[in-house]
C-alpha positions in Angstrom: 33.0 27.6 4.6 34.4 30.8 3.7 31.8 32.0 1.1 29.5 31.4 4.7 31.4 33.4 7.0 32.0 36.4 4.2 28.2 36.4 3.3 27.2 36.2 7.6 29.5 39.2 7.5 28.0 41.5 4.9 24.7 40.5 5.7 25.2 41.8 9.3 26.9 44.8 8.3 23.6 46.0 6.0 20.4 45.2 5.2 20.6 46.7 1.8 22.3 44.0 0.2 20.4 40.2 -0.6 22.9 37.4 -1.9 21.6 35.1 -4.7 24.3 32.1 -4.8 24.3 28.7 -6.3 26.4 26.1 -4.4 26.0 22.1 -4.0 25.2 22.6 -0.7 23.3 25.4 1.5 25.9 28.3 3.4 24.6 28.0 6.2 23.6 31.7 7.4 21.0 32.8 9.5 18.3 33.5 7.4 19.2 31.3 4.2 16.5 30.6 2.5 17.3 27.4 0.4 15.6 26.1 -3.5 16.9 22.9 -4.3 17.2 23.0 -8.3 16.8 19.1 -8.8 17.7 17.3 -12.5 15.4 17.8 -15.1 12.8 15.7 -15.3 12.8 12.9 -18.0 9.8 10.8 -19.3 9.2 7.5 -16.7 9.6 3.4 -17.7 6.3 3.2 -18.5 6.3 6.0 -20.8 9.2 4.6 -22.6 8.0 1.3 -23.0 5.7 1.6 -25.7 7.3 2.9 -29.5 3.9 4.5 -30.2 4.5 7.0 -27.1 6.9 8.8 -28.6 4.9 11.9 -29.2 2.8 11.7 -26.0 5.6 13.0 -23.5 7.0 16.2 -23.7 10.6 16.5 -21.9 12.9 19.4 -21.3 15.8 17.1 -21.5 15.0 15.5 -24.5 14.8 19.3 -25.6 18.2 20.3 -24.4 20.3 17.1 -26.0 18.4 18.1 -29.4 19.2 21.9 -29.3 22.9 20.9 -28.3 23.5 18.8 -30.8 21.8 21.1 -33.4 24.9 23.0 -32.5 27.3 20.8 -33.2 25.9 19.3 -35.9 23.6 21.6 -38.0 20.3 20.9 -38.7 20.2 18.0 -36.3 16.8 16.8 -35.1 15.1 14.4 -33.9 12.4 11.7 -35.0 9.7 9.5 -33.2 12.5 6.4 -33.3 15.5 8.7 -32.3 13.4 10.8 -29.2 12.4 7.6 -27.5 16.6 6.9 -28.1 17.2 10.0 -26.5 14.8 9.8 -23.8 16.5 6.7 -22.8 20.0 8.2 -22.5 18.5 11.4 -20.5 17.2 8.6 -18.1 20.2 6.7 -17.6 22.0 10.1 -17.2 19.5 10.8 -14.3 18.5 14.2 -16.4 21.7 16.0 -15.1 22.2 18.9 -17.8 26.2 18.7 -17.8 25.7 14.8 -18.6 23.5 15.8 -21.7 25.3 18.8 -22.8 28.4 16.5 -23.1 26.6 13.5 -24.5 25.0 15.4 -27.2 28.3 16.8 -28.1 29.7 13.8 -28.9 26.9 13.1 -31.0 29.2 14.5 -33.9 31.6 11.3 -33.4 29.5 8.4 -32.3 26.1 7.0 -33.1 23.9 7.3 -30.8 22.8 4.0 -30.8 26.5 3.0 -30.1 26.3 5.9 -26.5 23.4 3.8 -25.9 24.6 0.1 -26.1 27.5 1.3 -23.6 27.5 -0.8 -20.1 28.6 0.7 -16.9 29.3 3.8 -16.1 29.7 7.0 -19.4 32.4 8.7 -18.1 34.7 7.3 -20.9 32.4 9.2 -23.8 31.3 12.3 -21.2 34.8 14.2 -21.7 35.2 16.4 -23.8 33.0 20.1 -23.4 34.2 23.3 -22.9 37.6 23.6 -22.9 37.1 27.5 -21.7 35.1 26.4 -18.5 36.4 25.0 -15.4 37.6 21.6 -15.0 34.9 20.6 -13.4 32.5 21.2 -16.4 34.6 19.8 -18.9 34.0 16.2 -18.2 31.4 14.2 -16.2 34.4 12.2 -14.0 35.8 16.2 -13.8 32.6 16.9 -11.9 32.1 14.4 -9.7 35.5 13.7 -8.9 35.3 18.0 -7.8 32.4 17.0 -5.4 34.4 13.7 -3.9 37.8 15.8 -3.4 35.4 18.4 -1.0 34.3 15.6 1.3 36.2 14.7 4.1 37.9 11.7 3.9 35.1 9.8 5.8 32.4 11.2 3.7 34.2 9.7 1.0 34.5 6.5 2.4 30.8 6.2 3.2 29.7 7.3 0.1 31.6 4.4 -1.8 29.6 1.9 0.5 27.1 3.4 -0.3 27.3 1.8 -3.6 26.3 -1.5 -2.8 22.3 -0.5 -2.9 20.1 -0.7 -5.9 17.4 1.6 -6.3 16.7 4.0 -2.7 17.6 2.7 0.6 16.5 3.9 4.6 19.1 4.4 7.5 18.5 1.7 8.9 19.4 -0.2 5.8 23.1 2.2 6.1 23.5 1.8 9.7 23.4 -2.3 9.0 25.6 -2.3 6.5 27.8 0.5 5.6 29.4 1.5 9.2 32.1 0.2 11.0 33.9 1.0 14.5 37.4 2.4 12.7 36.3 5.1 10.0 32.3 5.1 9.9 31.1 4.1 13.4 28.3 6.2 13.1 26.4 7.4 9.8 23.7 9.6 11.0 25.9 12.6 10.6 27.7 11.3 7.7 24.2 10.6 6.0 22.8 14.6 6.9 26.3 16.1 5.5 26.2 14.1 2.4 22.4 15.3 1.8 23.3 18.6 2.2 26.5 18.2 0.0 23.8 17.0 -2.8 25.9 13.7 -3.1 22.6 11.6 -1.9 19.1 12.6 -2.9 15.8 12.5 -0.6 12.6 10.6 -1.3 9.8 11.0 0.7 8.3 7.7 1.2 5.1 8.2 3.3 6.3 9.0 6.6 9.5 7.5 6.3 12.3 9.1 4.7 14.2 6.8 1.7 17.7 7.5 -0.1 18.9 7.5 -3.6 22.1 7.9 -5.6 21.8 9.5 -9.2 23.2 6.6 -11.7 26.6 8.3 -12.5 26.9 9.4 -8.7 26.7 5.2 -8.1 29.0 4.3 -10.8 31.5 6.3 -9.5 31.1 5.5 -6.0 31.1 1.7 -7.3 34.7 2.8 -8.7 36.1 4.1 -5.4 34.7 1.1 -3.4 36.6 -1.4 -5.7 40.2 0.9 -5.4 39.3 0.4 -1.4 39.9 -3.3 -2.1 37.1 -4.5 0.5 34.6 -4.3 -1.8 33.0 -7.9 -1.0 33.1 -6.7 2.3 30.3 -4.7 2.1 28.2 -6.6 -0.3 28.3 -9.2 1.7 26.9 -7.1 4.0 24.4 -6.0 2.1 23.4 -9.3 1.6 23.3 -10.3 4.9 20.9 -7.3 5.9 18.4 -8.1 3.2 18.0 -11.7 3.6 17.3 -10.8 7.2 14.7 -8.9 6.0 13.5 -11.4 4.7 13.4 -14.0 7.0 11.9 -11.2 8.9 9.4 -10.6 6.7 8.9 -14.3 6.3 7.8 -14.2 9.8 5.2 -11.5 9.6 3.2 -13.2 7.0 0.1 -13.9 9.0 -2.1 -11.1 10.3 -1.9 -7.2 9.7 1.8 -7.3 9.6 1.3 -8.8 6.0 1.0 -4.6 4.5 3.5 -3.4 6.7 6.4 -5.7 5.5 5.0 -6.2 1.5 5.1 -2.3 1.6 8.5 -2.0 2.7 9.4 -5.0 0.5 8.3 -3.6 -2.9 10.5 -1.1 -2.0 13.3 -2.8 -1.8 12.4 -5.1 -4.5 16.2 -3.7 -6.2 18.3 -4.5 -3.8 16.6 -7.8 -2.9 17.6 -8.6 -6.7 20.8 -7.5 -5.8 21.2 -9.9 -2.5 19.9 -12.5 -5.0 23.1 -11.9 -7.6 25.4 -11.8 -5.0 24.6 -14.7 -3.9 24.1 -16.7 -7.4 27.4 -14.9 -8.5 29.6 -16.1 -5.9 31.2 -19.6 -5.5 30.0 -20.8 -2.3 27.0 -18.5 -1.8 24.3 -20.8 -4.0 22.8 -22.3 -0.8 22.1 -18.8 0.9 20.5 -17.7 -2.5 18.0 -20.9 -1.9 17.4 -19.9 1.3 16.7 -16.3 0.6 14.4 -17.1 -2.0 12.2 -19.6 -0.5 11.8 -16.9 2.2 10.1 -14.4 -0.2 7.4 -17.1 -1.2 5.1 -14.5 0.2 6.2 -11.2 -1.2 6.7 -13.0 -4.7 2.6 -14.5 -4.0 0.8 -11.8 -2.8 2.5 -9.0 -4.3 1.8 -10.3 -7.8 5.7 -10.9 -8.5 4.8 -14.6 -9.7 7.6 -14.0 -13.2 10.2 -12.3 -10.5 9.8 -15.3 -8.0 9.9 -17.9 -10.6 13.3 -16.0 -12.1 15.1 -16.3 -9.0 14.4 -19.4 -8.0 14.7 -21.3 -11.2 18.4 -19.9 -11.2 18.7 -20.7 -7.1 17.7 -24.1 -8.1 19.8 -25.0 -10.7 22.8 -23.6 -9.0 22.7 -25.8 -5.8 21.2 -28.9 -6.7 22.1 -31.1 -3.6 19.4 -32.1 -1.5 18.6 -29.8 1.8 15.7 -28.3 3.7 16.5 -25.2 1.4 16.2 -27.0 -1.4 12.6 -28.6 -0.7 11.3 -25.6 0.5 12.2 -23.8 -2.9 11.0 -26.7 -4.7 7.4 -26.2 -3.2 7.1 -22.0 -3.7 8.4 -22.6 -7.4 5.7 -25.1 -7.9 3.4 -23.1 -6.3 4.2 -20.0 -8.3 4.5 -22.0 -11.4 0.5 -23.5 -11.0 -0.9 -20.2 -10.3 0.6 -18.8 -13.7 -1.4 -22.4 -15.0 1.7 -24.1 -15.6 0.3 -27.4 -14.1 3.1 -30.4 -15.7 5.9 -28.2 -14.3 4.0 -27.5 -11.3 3.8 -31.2 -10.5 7.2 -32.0 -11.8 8.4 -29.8 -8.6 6.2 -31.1 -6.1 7.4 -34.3 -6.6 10.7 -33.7 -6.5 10.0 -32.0 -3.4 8.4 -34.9 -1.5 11.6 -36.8 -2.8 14.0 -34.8 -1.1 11.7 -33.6 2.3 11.6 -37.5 2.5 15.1 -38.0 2.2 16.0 -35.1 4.6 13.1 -35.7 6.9 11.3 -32.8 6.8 7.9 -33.2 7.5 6.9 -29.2 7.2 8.2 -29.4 3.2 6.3 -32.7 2.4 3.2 -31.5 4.2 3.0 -28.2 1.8 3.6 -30.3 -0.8 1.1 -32.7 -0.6 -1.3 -29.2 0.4 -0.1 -27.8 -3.2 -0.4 -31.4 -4.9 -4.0 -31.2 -4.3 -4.4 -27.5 -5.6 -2.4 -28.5 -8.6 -4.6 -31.5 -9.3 -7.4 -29.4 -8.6 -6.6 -26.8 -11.2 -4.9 -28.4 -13.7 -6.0 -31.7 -14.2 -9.5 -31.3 -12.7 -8.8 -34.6 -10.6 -11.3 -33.4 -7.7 -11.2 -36.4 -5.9 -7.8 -36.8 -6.0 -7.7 -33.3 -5.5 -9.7 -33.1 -2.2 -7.6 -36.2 -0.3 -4.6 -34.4 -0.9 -5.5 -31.3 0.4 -7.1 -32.8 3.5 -4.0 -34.9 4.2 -1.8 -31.6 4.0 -4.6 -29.9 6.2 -4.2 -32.5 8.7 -0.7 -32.0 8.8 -1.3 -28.4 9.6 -3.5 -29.5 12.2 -1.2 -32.1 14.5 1.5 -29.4 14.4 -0.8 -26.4 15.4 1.0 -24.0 13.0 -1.2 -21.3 12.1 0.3 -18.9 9.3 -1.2 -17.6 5.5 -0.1 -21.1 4.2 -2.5 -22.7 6.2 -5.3 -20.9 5.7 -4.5 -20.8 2.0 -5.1 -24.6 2.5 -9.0 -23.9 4.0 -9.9 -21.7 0.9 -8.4 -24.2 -1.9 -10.7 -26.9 0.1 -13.3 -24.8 -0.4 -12.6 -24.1 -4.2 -12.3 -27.7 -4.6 -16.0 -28.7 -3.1 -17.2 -25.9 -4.9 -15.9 -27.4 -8.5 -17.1 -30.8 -7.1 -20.6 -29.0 -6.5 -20.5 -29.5 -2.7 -21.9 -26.1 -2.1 -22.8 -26.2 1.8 -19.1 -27.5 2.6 -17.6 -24.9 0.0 -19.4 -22.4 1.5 -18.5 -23.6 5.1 -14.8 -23.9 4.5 -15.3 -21.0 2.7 -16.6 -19.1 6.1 -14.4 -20.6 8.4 -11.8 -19.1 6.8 -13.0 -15.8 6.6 -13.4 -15.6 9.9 -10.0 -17.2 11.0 -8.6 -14.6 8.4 -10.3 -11.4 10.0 -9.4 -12.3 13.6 -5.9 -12.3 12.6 -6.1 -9.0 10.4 -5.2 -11.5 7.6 -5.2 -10.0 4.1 -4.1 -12.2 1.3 -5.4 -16.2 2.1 -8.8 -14.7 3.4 -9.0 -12.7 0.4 -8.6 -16.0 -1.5 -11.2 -17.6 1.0 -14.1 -14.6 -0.3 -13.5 -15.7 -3.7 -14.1 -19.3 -3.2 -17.3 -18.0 -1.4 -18.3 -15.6 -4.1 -18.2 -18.3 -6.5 -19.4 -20.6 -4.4 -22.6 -18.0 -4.4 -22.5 -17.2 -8.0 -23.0 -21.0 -8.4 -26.4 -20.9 -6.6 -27.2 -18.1 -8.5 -27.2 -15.3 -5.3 -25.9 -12.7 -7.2 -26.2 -9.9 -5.1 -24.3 -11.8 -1.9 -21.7 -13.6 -4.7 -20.5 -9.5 -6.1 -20.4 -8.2 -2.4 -18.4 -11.4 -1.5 -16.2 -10.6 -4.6 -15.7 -7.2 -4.2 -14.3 -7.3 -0.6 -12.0 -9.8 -1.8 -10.9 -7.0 -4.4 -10.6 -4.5 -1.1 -8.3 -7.4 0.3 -6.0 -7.9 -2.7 -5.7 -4.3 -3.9 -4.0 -3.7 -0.4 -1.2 -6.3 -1.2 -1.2 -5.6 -4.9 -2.3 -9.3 -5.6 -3.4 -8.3 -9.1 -3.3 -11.7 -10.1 -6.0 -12.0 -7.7 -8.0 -9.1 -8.5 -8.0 -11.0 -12.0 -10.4 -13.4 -10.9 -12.7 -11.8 -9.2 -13.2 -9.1 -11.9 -13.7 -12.3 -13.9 -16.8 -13.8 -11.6 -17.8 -10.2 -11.8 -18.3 -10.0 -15.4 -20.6 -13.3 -15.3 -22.7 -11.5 -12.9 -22.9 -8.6 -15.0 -24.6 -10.6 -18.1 -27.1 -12.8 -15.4 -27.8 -8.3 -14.4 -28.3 -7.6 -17.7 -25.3 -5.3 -17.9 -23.3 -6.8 -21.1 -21.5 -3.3 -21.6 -19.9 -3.6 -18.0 -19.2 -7.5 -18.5 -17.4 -6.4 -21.7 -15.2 -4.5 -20.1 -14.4 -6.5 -16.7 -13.3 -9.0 -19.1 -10.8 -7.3 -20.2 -9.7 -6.0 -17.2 -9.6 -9.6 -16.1 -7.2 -10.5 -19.5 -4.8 -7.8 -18.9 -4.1 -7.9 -15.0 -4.1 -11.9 -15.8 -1.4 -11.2 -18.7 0.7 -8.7 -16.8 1.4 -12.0 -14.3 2.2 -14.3 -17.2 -0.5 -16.2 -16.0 -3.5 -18.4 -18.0 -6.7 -16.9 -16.8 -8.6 -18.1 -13.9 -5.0 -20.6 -13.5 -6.1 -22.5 -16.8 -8.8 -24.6 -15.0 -10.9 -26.3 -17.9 -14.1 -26.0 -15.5 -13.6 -22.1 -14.9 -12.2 -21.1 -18.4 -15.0 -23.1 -20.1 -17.3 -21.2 -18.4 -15.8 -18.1 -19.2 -16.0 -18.5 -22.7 -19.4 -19.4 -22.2 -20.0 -15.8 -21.0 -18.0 -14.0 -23.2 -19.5 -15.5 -25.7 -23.3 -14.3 -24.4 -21.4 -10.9 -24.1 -20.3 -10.9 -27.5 -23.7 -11.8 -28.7 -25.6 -9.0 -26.7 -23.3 -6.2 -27.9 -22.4 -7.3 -31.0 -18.1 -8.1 -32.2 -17.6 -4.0 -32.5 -19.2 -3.1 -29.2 -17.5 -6.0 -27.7 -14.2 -5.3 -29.0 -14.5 -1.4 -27.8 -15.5 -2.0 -24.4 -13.4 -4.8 -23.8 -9.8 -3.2 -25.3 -11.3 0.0 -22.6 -10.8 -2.2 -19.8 -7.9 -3.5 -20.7 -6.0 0.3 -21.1 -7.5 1.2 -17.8 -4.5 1.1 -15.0 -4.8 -1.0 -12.0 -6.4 1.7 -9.5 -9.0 2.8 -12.4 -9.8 -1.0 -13.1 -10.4 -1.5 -9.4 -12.6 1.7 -8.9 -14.8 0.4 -11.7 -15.1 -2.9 -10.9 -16.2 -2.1 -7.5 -18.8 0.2 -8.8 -22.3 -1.1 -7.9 -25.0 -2.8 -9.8 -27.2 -1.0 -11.8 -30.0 -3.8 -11.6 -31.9 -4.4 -8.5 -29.5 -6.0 -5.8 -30.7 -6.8 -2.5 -31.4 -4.5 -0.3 -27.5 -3.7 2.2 -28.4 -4.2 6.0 -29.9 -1.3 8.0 -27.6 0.3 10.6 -29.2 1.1 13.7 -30.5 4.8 13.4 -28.8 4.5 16.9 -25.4 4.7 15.1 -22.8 7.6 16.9 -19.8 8.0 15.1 -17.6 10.0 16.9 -15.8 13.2 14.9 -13.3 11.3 13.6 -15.0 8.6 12.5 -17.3 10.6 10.4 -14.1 12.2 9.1 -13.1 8.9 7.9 -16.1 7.7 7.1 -16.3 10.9 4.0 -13.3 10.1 3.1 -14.6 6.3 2.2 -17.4 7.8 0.2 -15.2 9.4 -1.7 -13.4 6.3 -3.0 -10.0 7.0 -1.0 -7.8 4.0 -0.2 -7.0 3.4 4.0 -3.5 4.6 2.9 -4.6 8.0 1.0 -7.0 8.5 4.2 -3.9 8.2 6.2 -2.2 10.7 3.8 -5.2 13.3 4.0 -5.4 13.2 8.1 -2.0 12.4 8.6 -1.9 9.4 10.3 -0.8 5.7 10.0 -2.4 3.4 7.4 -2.7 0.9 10.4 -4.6 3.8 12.1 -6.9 4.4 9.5 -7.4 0.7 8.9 -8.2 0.9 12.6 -11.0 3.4 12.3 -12.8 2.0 8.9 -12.5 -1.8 10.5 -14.8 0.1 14.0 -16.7 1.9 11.6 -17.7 -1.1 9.5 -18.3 -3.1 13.2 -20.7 0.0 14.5 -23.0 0.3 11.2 -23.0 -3.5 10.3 -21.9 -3.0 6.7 -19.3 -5.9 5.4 -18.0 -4.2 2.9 -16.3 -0.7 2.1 -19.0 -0.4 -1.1 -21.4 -0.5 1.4 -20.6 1.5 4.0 -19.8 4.7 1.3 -23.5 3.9 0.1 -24.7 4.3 3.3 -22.8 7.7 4.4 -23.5 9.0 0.9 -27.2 8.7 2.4 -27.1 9.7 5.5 -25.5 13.0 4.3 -28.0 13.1 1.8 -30.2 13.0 5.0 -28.3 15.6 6.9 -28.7 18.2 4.3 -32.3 17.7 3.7 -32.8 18.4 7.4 -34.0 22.0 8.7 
């Protein structure tokens, strides 16, 4: 405050004089203009992951811990095994160069492996540097413990709440949890003065604004929160506030609310893993845990977080084992979870056990999706179609008598129509297959109707209408790329490839297989859920495809698709055919799109995703869902593929034109 009001002063007095100043936080004078100087930037997980990477990244960090250890101990350096060490340590120390400096110094009396295998916070080993400095650069604790002792007192309460989150967190997600009426009855200015302080960082998350604690910034907040002695207090409500959430969420699954809330959820997929602990760490809290997973059956489905769900709710399981509502529902998600990943004798293991205890506790809900998942697991697994198809039709009637309409549901229409289509009953296959489509779309449902275009594009494969079977396929791809069901892209890219061969296109097939094999693997899943029918078949082509290219050709293409990341692999398997495909609908020539349509519409030829649109025009993703679902309605094209096709033309067109 005084460094403000001297600097106001002198630059009042004269405009000769320009004041450079580094602080934590801005002065505060008309006319400040203000450069964050953030950590330095370390290499990313997936970076780190693979060994072999080692001398793909370049990091400044990295850099600095080698040339300050080189000081201390001469000729230090570093090799492939030890940078990936390093670039580890610069990660957990959130790339803050006071942490390094003082972590490379003690590099002279402890291992680094033994700096590494520490748990919880480094302050311990951060404490010795230069002893000429300022306290406050000697140790780590010294530093942060300088920023704490500036904050008023209930700054410094607020920011040891603030411990309780994992990963970033909104206001909303403060406001719930971290105020009360005595010392923080309202965080908002809290929140701003701690930003500015440099205490919490910023992370623009589309329009929304997110927050993060640096590691060692949390640990030491997690300190002062445990001297407060009300520590539970607050995790607890932590707790609370995500499994509301939840539950919340739970409750949006049908319709276009399904993005919304799995958006919002994969970003708080930490601190729903904290909730989780909490409640599977604390004597008494067991049922809650149940309860809290079972309502993420969803989020763990369409989000492609099958090894997460099962995680949780094996260890929710075994820790309450008594028979409730909670209980049964769990039973049927893990089951469900645990026969998409093709794990069909546990799968059935749990369904049975869950019409055990929905029996014994009456609930009819629980035994009707477990009779609707008995089917699909019969289906799959032990290719028992008949059996298969009475099960699911019981569980559908079910559905029916208590008029609930939700993703479940129509899950149930799309595995009917998978299981006429293995038992060769096209016309129904393809009927269920519609019906569901349609119910799907009216209700701006994503992830069952994307399940439902499958069906139908294998349905259509089966008859041998290729062109209609890809189109069907790849606006499933649209559907599930939204949610991040990669699982689900999986498949299709699988039907995909088969088309390819029947196309003569063994080079693309090659590659869409592995595509298929790596987004399958990534779920810990058996490809195509380990049906005999399916993955027999898929042999069958790969085998073709092996043939036409021969093993090398194969091999290359295929280990191509499987390095491509998600967003590539979906660009290229939505690319179109190269033989002759039937000929797209003709919009009316009478089509007017109005300025903003056509603005959208370019921005589909380009390739852009509904949420990138939004980005570029700077509007909602709902928005520009909005605009490419009317544009799509006026032209008559199905599908995204098509409609960029057709503007790609028109422009063609345009330009042509005198």
């Amino acid at each position: 405050e005084a460094c403000g009001t001297i600097t106001a002063d002198i630059v009042r007095r004269t405009d000769r004089v320009q004041i450079l100043a580094t602080s934590r936080e801005p002065l505060g004078v008309l006319g400040e203009a203000v450069f964050e100087v953030p950590p330095m930037p370390v290499p990313d997980e997936a970076q780190l992951a693979d060994g072999q990477n080692a001398k793909s990244f370049h990091s400044e960090a990295v850099d600095l811990f080698e040339q300050r250890a080189a000081s201390v101990v001469p000729g230090y350096t570093l090799d492939d095994e030890s940078r990936l060490e390093v670039a580890r340590l610069c990660r957990r120390l959130d790339g803050i160069p006071l942490a390094i400096e003082l972590a490379a110094v003690r590099i002279r009396s402890l291992p680094l492996d033994r700096v590494l295998s520490r748990e919880g916070a480094l302050f311990e080993i951060l404490t010795r540097g230069n002893r000429g400095g300022p306290v406050r650069h000697q140790t780590l604790r010294g530093a942060i413990d300088w920023s704490f002792n500036l904050c008023s007192p209930e700054e410094q309460v607020l920011w040891a709440r603030l411990s309780v989150f994992a990963g970033g967190f909104d206001f909303d997600a403060v406001e719930s949890v971290c105020t009360d009426p005595d010392i923080v009855p309202d965080a908002f200015d809290l929140i701003s003065s701690l930003v500015e302080k440099s205490v919490i960082s910023t992370v623009q998350s589309g329009s929304t604004v997110r927050y993060k604690l640096l590691e060692s910034i949390k640990d030491y907040a997690a300190e002062k929160l445990t001297e407060q002695g009300d520590e539970d207090t607050w995790r607890r409500n932590h707790r609370d506030y995500f499994l509301r959430l939840a539950e919340r969420s739970e409750g949006q699954s049908l319709g276009s609310g399904q993005l919304e809330w799995n958006r919002r959820l994969r970003h708080e997929r930490a601190n729903l893993r904290a909730a989780l602990e909490y409640c599977l760490s604390t004597p008494g809290e067991a049922r809650t845990g149940l309860r809290m997973a079972g309502a993420l059956w969803f989020f763990w489905n369409a989000s492609g977080l099958l090894r997460d769900g099962r995680y949780w709710l094996t260890r929710a399981l075994e820790a309450d084992r008594q028979p409730s509502r909670e209980r049964a529902k769990a039973l049927w998600v893990i089951a469900w979870n645990a026969m998409v990943q093709g794990d069909n004798p546990t799968s059935k293991q749990y369904l049975l056990e869950c019409s055990a205890v929905a029996e014994s506790i009456g609930d009819r809900t629980a035994q009707a999706f477990a009779v609707q998942f008995r089917g699909a697991a019969e289906m799959l697994g032990n290719g028992n179609l008949d059996v298969a198809l009475e099960f699911l039709t019981a569980g559908m009637s079910h559905h029916a008598e208590s008029g609930e309409v939700n993703s479940l549901t129509l899950l149930g229409g799309a595995q009917l129509a998978l299981v006429h289509c293995l038992s060769g009953n096209l016309e129904q296959s393809l009927a269920w297959a519609d019906e569901t489509i349609a119910s799907g779309k009216s209700l701006r449902e994503h992830f069952s109707t994307s399940w439902a275009l499958w069906a139908r594009g294998l349905a259509l494969w089966t008859q041998r209408k290729y062109p209609q079977a890809s189109d069907s396929l790849k606006e499933a791809i649209e559907l599930k790329q939204s949610l991040s069901d990669w699982l689900g892209v999986s498949t299709c890219t699988e039907i995909l490839a088969w088309i390819a061969i029947e196309e003569g296109n063994p080079v693309r097939s090659a590659r869409l297989l592995g595509i298929g094999r790596t987004l399958c693997g990534e779920m810990g899943s058996s490809p195509l859920f380990g049906n005999e029918t399916l993955v027999r078949t898929r042999t069958r082509y790969e085998q073709r495809t092996r043939q036409l290219l021969g093993d090398s050709a194969f091999e290359k293409e295929s280990r191509a698709g499987e390095r491509l990341e998600h967003l590539a692999s979906i660009e290229f398997a939505l690319q179109k055919r190269t033989s002759k495909p039937a000929a797209p609908a003709t919009p009316s020539a009478n089509v007017k799109l109005t300025p903003r349509e056509k603005e959208v519409g370019k921005l589909v030829a380009e390739g852009l995703t509904s949420k990138e649109i939004a980005e570029r025009l700077v509007i909602s993703p709902r928005t520009a869902e909005g605009h490419v679902d009317r544009i799509l309605t006026k032209t008559g094209h199905r599908t995204r593929a098509q409609l960029a096709a057709w503007i790609a033309r028109e422009e063609s067109i345009d330009s042509r034109k005198p």
